[in-house]
Each structure stands twice: as C-alpha cells, then as structure tokens.
LOTOR-934495 format. One record per residue (C-alpha): residue number from 1; residue in one letter; chain; x, z, y. Coordinates in nm, 3 decimals, decimal comma. Example, Ala and Ser with C-alpha at 12.3 -4.5 7.8 and 13.67 -1.06 7.14 Angstrom:
BEGIN
- 1_a_A_1,230_0,780_-0,450 .
- 2_s_A_1,367_0,714_-0,106 .
END
This chain:
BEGIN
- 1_x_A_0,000_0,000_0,000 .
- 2_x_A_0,151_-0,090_0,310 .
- 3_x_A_0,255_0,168_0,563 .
- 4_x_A_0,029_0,215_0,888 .
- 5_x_A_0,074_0,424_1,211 .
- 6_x_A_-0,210_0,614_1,389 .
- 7_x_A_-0,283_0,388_1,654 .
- 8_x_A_-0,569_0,207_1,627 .
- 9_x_A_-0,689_-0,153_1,760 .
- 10_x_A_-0,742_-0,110_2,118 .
- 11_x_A_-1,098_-0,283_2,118 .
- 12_x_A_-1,226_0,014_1,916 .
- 13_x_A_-1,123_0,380_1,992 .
- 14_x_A_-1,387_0,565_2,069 .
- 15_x_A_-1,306_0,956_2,186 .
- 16_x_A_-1,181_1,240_1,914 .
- 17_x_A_-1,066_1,532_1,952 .
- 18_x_A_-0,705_1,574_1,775 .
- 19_x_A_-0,651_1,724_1,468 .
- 20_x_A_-0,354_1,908_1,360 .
- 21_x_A_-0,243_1,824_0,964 .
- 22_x_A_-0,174_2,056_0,736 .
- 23_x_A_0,160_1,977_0,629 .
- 24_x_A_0,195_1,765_0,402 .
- 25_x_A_0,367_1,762_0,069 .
- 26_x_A_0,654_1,450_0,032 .
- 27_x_A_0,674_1,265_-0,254 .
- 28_x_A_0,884_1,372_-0,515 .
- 29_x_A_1,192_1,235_-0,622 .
- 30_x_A_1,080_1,284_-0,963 .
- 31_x_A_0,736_1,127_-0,974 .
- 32_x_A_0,470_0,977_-0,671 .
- 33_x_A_0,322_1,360_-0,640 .
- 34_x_A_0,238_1,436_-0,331 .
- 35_x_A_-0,059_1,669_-0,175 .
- 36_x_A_-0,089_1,952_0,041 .
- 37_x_A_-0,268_2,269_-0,038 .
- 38_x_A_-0,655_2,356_-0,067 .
- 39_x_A_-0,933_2,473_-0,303 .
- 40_x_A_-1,229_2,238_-0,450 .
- 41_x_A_-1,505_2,374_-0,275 .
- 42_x_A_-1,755_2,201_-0,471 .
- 43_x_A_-2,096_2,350_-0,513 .
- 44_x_A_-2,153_2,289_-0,915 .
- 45_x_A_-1,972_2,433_-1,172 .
- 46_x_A_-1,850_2,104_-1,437 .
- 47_x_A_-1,881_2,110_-1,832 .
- 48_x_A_-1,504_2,033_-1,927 .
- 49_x_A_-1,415_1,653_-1,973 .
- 50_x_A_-1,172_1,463_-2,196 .
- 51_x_A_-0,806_1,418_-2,171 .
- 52_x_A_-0,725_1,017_-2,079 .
- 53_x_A_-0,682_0,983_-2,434 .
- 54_x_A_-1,064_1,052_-2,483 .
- 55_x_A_-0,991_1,395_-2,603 .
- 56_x_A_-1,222_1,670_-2,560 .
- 57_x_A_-1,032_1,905_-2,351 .
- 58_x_A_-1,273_2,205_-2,362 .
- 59_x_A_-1,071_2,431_-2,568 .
- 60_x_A_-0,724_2,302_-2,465 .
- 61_x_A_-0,604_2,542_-2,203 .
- 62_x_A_-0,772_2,916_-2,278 .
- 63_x_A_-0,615_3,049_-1,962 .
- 64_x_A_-0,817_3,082_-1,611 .
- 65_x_A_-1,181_3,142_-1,561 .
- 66_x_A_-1,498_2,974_-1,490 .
- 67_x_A_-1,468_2,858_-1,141 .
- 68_x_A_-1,727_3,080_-0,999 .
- 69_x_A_-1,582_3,381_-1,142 .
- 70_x_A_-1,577_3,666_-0,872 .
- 71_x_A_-1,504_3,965_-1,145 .
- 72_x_A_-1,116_3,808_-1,217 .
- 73_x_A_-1,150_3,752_-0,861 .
- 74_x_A_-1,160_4,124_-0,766 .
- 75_x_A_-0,876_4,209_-1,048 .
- 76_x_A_-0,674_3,945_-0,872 .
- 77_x_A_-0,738_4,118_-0,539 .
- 78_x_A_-0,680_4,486_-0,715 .
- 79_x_A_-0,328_4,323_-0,832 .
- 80_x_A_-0,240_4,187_-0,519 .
- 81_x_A_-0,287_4,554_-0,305 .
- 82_x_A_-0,091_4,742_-0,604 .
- 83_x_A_0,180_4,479_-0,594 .
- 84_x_A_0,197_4,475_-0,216 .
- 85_x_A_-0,040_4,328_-0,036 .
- 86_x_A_-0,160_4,482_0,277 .
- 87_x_A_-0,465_4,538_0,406 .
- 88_x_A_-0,638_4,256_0,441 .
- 89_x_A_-0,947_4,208_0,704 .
- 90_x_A_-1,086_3,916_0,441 .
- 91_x_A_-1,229_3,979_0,096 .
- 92_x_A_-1,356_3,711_-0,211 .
- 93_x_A_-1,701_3,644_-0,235 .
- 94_x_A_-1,939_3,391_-0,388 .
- 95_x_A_-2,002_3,160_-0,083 .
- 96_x_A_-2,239_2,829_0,040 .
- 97_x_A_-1,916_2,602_0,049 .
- 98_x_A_-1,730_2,610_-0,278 .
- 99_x_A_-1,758_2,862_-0,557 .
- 100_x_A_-1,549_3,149_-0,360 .
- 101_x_A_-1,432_3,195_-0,037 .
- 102_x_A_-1,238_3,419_0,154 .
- 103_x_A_-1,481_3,615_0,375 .
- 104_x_A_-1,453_3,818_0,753 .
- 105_x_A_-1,500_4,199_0,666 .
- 106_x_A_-1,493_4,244_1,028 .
- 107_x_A_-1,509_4,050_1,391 .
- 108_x_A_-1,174_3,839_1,395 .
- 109_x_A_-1,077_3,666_1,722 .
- 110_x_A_-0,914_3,340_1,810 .
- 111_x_A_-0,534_3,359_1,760 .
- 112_x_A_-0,529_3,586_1,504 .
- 113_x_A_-0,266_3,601_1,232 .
- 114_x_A_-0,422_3,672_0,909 .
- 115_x_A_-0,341_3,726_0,505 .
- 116_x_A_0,018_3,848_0,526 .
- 117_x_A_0,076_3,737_0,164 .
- 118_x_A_0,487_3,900_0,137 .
- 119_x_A_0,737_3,647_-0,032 .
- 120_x_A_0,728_3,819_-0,355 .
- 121_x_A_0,370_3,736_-0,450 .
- 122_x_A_0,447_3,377_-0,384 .
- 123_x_A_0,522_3,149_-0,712 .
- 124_x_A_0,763_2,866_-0,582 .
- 125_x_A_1,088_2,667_-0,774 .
- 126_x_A_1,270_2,991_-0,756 .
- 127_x_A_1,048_3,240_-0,907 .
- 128_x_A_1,200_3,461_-1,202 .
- 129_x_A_1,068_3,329_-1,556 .
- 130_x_A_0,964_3,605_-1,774 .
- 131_x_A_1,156_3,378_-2,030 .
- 132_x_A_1,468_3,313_-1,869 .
- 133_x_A_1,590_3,100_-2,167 .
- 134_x_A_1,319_2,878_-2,103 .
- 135_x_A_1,374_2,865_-1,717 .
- 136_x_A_1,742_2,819_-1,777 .
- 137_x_A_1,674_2,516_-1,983 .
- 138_x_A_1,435_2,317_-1,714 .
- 139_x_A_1,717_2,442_-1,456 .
- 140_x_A_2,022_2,290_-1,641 .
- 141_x_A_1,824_1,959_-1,683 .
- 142_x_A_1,751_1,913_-1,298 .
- 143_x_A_1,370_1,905_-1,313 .
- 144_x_A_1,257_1,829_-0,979 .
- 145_x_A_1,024_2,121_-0,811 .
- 146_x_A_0,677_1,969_-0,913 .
- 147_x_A_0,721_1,939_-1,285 .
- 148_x_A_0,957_2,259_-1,286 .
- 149_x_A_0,668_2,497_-1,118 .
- 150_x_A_0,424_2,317_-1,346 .
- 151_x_A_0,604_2,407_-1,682 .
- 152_x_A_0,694_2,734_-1,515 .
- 153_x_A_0,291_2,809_-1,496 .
- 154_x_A_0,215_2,722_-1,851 .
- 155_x_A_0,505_2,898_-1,958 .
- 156_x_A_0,378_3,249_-1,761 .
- 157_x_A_0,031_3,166_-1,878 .
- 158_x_A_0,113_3,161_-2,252 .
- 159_x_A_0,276_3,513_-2,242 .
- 160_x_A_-0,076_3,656_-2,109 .
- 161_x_A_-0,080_4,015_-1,994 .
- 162_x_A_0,280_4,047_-2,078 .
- 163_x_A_0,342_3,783_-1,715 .
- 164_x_A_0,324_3,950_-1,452 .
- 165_x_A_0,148_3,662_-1,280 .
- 166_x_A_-0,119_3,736_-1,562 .
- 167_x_A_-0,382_3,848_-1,280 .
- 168_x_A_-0,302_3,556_-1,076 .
- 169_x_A_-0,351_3,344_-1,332 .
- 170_x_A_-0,646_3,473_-1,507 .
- 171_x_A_-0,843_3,428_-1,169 .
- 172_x_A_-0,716_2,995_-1,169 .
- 173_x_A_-1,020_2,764_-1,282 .
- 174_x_A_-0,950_2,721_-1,675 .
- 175_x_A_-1,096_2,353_-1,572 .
- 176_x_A_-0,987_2,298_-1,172 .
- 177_x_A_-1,167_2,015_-0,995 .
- 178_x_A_-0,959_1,733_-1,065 .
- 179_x_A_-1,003_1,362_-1,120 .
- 180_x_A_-0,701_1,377_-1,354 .
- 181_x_A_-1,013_1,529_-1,618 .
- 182_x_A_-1,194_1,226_-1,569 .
- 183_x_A_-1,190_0,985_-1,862 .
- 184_x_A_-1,103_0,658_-1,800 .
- 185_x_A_-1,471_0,519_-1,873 .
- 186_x_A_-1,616_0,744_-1,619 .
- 187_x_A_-1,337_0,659_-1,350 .
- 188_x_A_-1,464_0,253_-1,438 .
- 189_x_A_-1,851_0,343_-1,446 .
- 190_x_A_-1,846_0,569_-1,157 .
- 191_x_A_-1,555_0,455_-0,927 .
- 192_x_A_-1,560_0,054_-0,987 .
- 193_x_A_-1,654_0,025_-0,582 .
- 194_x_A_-1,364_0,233_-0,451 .
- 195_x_A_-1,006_0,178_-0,419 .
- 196_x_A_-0,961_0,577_-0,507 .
- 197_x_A_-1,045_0,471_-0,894 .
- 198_x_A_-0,662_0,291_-0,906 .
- 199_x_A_-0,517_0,560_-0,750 .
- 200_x_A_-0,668_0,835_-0,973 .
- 201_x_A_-0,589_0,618_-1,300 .
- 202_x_A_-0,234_0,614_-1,136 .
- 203_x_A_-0,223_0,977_-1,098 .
- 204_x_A_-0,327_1,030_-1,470 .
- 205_x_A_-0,041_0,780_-1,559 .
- 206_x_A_0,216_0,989_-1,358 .
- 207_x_A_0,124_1,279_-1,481 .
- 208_x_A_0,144_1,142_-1,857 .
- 209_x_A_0,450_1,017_-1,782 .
- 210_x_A_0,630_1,333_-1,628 .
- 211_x_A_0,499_1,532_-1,964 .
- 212_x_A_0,637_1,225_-2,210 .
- 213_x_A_0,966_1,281_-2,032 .
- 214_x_A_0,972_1,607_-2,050 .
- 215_x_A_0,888_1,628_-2,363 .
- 216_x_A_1,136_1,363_-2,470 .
- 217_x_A_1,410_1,466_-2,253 .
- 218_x_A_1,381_1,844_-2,311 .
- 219_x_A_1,060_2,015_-2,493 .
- 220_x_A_1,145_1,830_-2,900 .
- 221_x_A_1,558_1,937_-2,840 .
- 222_x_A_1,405_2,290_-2,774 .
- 223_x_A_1,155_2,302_-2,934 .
- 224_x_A_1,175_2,688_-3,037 .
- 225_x_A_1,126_2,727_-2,640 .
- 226_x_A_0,875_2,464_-2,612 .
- 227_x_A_0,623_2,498_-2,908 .
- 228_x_A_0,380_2,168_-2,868 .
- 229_x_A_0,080_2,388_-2,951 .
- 230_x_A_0,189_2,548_-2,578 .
- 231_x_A_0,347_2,284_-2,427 .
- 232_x_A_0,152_1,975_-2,449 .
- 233_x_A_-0,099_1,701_-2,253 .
- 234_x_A_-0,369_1,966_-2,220 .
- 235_x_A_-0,170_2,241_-2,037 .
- 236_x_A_0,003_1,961_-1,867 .
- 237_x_A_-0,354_1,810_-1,698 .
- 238_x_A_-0,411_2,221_-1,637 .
- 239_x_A_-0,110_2,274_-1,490 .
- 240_x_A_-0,117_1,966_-1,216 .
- 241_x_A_-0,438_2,022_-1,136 .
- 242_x_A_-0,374_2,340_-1,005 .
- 243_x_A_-0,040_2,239_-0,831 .
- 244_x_A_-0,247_1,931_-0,623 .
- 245_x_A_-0,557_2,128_-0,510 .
- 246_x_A_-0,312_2,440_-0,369 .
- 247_x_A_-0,002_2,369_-0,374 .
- 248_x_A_0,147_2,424_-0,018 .
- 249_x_A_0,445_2,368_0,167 .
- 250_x_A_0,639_2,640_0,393 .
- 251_x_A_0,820_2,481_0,676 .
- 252_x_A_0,943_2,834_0,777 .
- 253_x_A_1,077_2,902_0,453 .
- 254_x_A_1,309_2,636_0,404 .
- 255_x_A_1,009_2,350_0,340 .
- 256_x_A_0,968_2,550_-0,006 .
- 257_x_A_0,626_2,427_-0,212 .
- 258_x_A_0,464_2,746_-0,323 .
- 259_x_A_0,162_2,890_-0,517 .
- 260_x_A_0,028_3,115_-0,269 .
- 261_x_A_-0,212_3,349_-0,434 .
- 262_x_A_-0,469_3,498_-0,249 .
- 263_x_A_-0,437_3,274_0,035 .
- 264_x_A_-0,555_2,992_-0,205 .
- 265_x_A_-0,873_3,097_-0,216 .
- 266_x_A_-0,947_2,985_0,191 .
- 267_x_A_-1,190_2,708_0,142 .
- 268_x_A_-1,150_2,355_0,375 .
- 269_x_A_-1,351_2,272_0,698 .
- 270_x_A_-1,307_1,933_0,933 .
- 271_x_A_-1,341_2,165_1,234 .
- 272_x_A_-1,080_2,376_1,187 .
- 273_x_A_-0,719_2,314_1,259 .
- 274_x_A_-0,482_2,553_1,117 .
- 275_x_A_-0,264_2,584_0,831 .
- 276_x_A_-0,015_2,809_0,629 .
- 277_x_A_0,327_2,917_0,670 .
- 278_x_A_0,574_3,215_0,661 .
- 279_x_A_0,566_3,468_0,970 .
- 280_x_A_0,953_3,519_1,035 .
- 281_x_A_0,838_3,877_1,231 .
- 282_x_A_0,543_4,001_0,997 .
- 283_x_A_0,774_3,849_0,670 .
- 284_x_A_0,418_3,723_0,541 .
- 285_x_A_0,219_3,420_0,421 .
- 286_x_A_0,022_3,382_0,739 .
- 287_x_A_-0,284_3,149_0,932 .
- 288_x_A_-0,363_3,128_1,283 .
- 289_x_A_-0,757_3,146_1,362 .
- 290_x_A_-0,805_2,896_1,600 .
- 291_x_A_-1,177_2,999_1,604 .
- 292_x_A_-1,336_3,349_1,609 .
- 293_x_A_-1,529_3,470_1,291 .
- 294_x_A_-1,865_3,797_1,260 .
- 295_x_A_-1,847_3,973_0,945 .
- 296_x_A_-1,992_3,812_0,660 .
- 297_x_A_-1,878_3,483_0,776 .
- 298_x_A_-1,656_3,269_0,539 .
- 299_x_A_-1,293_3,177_0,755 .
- 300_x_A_-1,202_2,819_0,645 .
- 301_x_A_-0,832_2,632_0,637 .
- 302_x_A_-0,755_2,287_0,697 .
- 303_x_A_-0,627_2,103_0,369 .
- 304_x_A_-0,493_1,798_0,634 .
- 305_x_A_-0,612_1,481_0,757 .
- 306_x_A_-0,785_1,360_0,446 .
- 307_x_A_-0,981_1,064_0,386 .
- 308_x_A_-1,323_1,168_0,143 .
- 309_x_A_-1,132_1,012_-0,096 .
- 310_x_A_-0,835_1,129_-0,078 .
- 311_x_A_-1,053_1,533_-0,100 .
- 312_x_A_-1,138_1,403_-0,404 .
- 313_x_A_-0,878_1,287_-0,561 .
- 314_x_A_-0,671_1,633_-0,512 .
- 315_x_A_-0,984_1,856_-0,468 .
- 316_x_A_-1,233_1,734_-0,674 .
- 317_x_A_-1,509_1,695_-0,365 .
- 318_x_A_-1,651_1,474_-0,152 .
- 319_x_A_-1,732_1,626_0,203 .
- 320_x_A_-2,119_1,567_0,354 .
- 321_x_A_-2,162_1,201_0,471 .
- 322_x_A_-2,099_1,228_0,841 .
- 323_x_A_-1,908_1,497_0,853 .
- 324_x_A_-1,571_1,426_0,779 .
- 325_x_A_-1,359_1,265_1,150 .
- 326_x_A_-1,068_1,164_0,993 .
- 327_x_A_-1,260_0,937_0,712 .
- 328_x_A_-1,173_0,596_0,591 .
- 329_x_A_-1,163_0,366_0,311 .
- 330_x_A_-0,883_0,074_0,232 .
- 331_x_A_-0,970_-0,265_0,288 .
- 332_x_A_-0,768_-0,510_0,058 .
- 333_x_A_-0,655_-0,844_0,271 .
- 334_x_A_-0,458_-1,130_0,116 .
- 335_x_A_-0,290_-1,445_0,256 .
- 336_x_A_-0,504_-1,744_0,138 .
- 337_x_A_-0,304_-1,988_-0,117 .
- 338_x_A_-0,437_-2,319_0,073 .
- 339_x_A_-0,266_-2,222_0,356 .
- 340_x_A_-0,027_-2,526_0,402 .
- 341_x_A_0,243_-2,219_0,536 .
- 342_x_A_0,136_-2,016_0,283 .
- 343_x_A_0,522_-1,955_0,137 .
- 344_x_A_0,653_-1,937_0,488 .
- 345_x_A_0,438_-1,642_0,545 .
- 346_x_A_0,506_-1,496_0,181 .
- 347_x_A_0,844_-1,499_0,247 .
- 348_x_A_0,795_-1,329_0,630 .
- 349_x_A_0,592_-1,070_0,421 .
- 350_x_A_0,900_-1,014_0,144 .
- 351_x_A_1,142_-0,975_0,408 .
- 352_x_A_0,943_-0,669_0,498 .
- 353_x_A_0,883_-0,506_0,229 .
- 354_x_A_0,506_-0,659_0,200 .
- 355_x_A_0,312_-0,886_-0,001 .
- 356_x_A_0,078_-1,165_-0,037 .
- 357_x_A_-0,166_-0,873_-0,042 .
- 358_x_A_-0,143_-0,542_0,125 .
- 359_x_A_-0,430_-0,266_0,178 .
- 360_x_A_-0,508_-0,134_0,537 .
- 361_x_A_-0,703_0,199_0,609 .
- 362_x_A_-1,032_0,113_0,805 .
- 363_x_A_-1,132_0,474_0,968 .
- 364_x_A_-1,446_0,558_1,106 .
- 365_x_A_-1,253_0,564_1,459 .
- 366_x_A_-1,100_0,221_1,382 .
- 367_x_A_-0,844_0,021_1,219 .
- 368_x_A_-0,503_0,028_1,206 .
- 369_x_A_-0,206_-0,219_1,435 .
- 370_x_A_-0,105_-0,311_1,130 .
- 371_x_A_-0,397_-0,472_0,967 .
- 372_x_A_-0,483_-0,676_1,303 .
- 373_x_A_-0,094_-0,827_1,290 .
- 374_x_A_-0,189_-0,930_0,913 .
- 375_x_A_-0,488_-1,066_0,988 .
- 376_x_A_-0,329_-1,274_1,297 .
- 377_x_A_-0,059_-1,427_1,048 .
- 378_x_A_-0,333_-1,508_0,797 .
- 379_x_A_-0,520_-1,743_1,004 .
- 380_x_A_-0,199_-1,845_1,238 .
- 381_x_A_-0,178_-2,237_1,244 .
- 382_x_A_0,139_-2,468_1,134 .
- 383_x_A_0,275_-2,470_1,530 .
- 384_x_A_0,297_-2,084_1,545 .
- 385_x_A_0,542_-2,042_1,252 .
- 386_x_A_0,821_-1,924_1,526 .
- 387_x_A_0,592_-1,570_1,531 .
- 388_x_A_0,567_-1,518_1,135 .
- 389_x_A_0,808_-1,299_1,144 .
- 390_x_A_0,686_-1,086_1,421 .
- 391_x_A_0,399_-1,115_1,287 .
- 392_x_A_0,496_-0,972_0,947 .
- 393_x_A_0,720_-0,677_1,110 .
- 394_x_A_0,454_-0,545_1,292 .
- 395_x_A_0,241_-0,575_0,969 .
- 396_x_A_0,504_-0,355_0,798 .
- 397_x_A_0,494_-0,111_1,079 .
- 398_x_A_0,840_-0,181_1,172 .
- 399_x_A_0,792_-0,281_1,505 .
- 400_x_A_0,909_-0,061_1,815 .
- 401_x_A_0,634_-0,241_2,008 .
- 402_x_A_0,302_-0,045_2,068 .
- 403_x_A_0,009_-0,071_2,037 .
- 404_x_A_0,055_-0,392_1,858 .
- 405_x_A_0,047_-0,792_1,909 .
- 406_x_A_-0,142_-0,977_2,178 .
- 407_x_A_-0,218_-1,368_2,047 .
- 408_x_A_-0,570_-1,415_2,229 .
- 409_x_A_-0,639_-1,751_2,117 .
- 410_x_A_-0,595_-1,599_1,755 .
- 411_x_A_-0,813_-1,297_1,836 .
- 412_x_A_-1,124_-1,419_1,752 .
- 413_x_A_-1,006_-1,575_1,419 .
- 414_x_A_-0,846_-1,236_1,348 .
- 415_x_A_-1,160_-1,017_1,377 .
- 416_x_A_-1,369_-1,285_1,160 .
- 417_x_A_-1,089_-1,278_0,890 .
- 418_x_A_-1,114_-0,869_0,877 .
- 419_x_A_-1,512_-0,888_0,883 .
- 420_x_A_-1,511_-1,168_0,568 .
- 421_x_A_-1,287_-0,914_0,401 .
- 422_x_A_-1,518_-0,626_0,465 .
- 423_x_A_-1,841_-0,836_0,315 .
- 424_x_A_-1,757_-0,868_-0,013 .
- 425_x_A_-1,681_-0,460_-0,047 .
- 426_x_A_-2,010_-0,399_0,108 .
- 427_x_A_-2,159_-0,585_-0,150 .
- 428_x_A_-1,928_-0,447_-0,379 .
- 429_x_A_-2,090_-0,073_-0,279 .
- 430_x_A_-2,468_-0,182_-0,233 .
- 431_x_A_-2,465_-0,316_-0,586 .
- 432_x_A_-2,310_0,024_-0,743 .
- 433_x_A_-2,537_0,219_-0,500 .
- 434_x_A_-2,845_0,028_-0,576 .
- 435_x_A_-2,750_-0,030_-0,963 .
- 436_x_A_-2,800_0,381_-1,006 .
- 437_x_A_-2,456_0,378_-1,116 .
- 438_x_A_-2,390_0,309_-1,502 .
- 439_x_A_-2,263_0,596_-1,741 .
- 440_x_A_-2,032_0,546_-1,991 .
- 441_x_A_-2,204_0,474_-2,342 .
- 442_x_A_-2,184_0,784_-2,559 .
- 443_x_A_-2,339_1,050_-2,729 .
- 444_x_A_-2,370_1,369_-2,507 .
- 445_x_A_-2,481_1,687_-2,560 .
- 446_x_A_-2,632_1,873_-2,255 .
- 447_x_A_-2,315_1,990_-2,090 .
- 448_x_A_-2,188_1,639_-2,111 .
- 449_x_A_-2,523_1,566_-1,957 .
- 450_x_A_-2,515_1,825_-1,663 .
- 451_x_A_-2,109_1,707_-1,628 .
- 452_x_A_-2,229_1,334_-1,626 .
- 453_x_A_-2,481_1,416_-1,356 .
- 454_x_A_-2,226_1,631_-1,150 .
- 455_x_A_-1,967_1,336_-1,154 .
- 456_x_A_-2,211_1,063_-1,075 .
- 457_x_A_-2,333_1,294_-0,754 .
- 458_x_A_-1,954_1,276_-0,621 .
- 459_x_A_-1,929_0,934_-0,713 .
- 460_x_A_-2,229_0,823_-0,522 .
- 461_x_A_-2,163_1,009_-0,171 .
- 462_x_A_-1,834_0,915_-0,187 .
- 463_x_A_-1,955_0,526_-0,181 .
- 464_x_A_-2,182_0,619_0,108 .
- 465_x_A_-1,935_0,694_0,274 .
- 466_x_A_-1,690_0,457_0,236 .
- 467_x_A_-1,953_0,213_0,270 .
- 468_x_A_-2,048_0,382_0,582 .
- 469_x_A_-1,715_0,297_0,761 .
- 470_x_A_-1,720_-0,098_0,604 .
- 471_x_A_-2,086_-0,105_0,789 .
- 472_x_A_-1,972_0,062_1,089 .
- 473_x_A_-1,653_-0,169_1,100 .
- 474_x_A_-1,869_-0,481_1,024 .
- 475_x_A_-2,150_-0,344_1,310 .
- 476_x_A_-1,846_-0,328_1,610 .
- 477_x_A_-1,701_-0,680_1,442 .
END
C-alpha cells in the first residue's frame, strides 16, 4: 500500500478539530506487527471460533476468562494493591461500552494524572521468566520483542498460580476480540466488500509464520522447554491477540512495548485525546484527562487515529456509524493497460517504489495528495510525459512540495478517474449489504449460531461505513 501524508486535496477539507495519536507501535523487524494499545469494547460476548486451519479452538487455550468477567476482575485489582499499586481514584465495572471499563469513583478534573501503574507491574521484553531456562533460550536466539513477549505470556500462563502474573492473566479474555479467530470462510462471506479482509488474512499468515519459525528454529531443538501440547498454534492466536488489542508503547521509558495491566482495561472513545506513558516524577504508568469525569462515569483512552477498520482488525469492533472523525476506507486505483504510455508510467511508478496499482485512503474529511498525483498520471496524455516522474514522486509521497500538484487542464479528468474508481466499490458494498450477507455453509450448533450472528453484525456496520465515505466522496465528486 503506498505511503500517504495527512494533507488532504485542497478542494475538500472541511473543519476538524485535531486529534492527538496514541503512539503508535513500528513494525517489527521480525514480522509486519504493528498496533498500539486498547481493549475490544464490544458489546456481545462471542462463542469461540476456529483456528485458520478450521480447527475448533474452544478448548485450546484454558487460560483467561470470559470477557465480561468482573469477579477475576476484582482479584486482578486485589493483586495489583498487594503488589503495589496505589490508590487508585478508578475501579472495574461492567459498563455500556465494552464488557469492562475503568470507572470515576470520584469527581476527576481536566489535567489530571491518573493510574500510576509502577514499572514492576508492567510485562515488557525484559520481564523475569519464572523459567529462566526457557527465557534464556528465546534470548540467545535474538527473538525480536513481539514474538519474545508473546512466548513469554504462554510460557507464564502454563505455570498457573505458580506465575506470578497468574492474576493478571487469569483476568485476559480466554478468547480476545480478534479477527485472527476468524476462519477463513467467514473472513470471505463476511468481509468480501472490504479491503480489511486481505489484511486480516495477512495478519493470520504472519502470525502462522512467526509460530512455524519459532517452532522450527527453536521450540522441536528444545523441546523439553517447549512441549507442543503448550506451545503451539492455539496459544500462539491467544497470545497475539492479546499483544495487538493492548499492547502499548512507552516513549518515556526508552520506546519499551509493554503489557500494562490495569491500565488495559481503559476502554477507547473518538473524543478523547490522551494516551499512556511513564511519569519520570510519580515513576508510574500514567494518562492525562483531557476532559473532566462525575463518579460513576466510565474515563475512556484513545487507542490512535484508527480507521473502523483498522478497530477491528486489532480490537475486534466496529465504532457507531458516524461517529468515528478519523474514518476511511482504501480505494484501489490502477494505471489502465491501453494507455499508449502505459510502460513509461510503470516504470515512473517502479522508480518509486510503486506499482501499476497502489491503494489510497479516502477519509471522511477527504483524500489524500497522493492519490490526486496518481490519478493525474493515469489520465496524463502522450505530450505530458516530461511530468511522469513528478507525477509518480509525489504519488510515492516523496515530494518536498506541499500540498501537492497543480495540472488544471488535468483536474477535471483526475476527479472523474477517482469517482469511476469509487463506483464499482459502492456496488461492491450495496450488493453485500443488500445480499443479507452469506454465511459460510456448515453445520452449527447454537453458539456457532449466536457467534455467526455476532460476526455478521460487525461485518455489516463496518460496510456502512466504509460505504459511507465512498458515497460521501462520490456526493463532493
């Protein structure tokens, strides 16, 4: 997918108030993981779903809890105090917006600094292993912070009460809200309109991958340390889920990703702003209100600038239609193969680092520099071939010039090229939509039912949505 800045074509930006990201988790050097930290806060509990394989996953992992589950809630938050937690002005309860929250036990104001989580309750790459055999084996083979903290979880959550992460880790969802625990027949039947089916089948093919390495690389040479009955695709899918829906990243502390428990259980809201990091002068896990909460009122994080899609590919939900600012959907454009310069611009394209087709976020504010200087060398004529390659780096975003080409006699051309590409997706999404949305053809019993049900219900507002921005793109073309 090609690369894209912020700004947004100048003939349509209307007025938005700024949002602050969460920051966000770089991809690893070991696989193409990379999210920040949150909490599903979807409002149904799911029936557990197959592995990719078509596995029933149900009684793979028996660690965690139902997701709902406020009494290993309250023995996490027991743990937490007698291991050193302070005092905290915010308590778990059952809430409107996701399964638990973290809740105001008294009036909090703007500005204040709140959770104090202390370094020591935090699980990160440099956590002691209550097996140090088996953390000195993943160290000498240079596994990369992601799959490390993931094997490091399993590991802790096989030794049960004996870890003392045991509390922590009984209050996890035994099935977190994940599209890595969709099958790949309900990712095709439910997600054939949006481009956030490839990227979840991708995903489940990293995370695949990073176990069948692991498992070649180090898990069957030790496998007295790495039992497969512990150590396997099941715990694996477990593990990752966790790490993408709250894994965070500490700026303060050296840009360390961390499980932050506790603090994980802050639920996301587009209208707030602020995010975690470690307090240097409290020496604490801490957020920033940047609004003022009664008591009784849940206190929400933001989990970034996140497309609906993107919230559910980590999070497992879709946000209310309407409700999410920083919403968009990618719009697939490609050179046309008739073009009589169709190699010239090909090769303008490779030179860049594109191709003969590239995706482009369309936002609900807009679309992207980038897409309008690809859609002005589509549909540039013969005589213009001096300003391919201008054209192409400011496609690639490599262009110090902002806000982004000016070819007015192209202009026109341009905008009808994007709005042909956005027809075919509408129709693409009013189809699905108005088809009811297929389910995959197999026997269920009636969890599978209720899960089917659950799964088609995010699938569908999802497509409103995106379809939302394709109409509203189409409507200002």
């Amino acid at each position: 997918m090609a690369t894209s800045t912020t700004a947004l074509h100048p003939q349509f930006r209307p007025p938005l108030r700024a949002h602050r990201h969460l920051r966000p988790l770089p991809h690893s050097s070991y696989s193409s993981f990379s999210r920040t930290r949150g909490r599903a806060p979807v409002r149904a509990s799911a029936a557990s779903a197959s592995a990719p394989a078509q596995r029933e996953a149900a009684a793979g992992v028996p660690w965690g809890c139902e997701i709902e589950s406020l009494e290993s809630a309250a023995s996490l938050e027991r743990w937490l105090i007698d291991s050193g937690l302070p005092e905290q002005r915010l308590a778990i309860q059952r809430v409107d917006i996701g399964e638990r929250g973290l809740v105001a036990l008294k009036n909090i104001r703007k500005g204040e600094k709140l959770l104090f989580v202390p370094p020591s309750l935090v699980i990160t790459a440099d956590s002691e292993w209550s097996r140090p055999e088996v953390g000195d084996v993943m160290k000498r083979n240079s596994v990369p912070d992601w799959p490390l903290i993931a094997t490091y979880l399993i590991s802790e959550a096989s030794l049960e009460g004996s870890s003392r992460w045991s509390s922590y880790i009984a209050a996890l969802p035994r099935q977190p809200y994940s599209l890595l625990y969709w099958t790949r027949a309900e990712l095709d039947a439910y997600l054939v309109a949006s481009p956030i089916r490839k990227r979840a089948i991708q995903r489940i093919t990293d995370v695949i991958g990073t176990y069948n390495d692991l498992r070649d690389r180090i898990f069957s040479r030790h496998s007295d340390l790495f039992p497969e009955e512990v150590y396997n695709i099941e715990t694996f899918l477990w593990s990752f889920g966790i790490l993408f829906s709250r894994l965070v990243r500490l700026p303060s502390m050296d840009e360390k990703v961390a499980l932050v428990p506790w603090a994980d259980m802050l639920n996301h809201s587009p209208e707030v702003e602020t995010f975690l990091d470690f307090d240097k002068s409290s020496q604490g896990i801490v957020f920033t209100t940047d609004r003022s909460y009664q008591p009784g009122e849940q206190v929400f994080i933001s989990y970034g600038k996140k497309s609906s899609g993107e919230l559910l590919l980590s999070y497992g939900f879709v946000p209310k239609e309407g409700t999410n600012p920083n919403d968009s959907v990618e719009l697939l454009v490609s050179l046309d193969k008739s073009d009589k310069c169709y190699k010239q611009k090909l090769q303008a394209l490779k030179r860049n680092g594109l191709s003969e087709s590239e995706s482009f976020p369309l936002r609900v504010t807009g679309w992207p520099v980038e897409l309008m200087a690809y859609a002005f060398l589509v549909v540039s004529p013969p005589d213009m071939n001096q300003c391919f390659e201008e054209m192409a780096v400011a496609a690639s975003n490599k262009s110090s010039s902002k806000p982004g080409l000016s070819y007015p006699d192209l202009e026109e051309q341009a905008l009808q090229f994007i709005l042909d590409c956005c027809e075919p997706n509408i129709e693409k999404y009013t189809k699905y939509l108005e088809g009811g949305g297929g389910s995959p053809e197999v026997s269920m019993n009636a969890k599978q039912v209720n899960r089917t049900l659950l799964l088609k219900q995010i699938a569908r507002d999802l497509c409103i949505s995106e379809r939302r921005i394709l109409y509203r793109t189409q409507y200002v073309l």
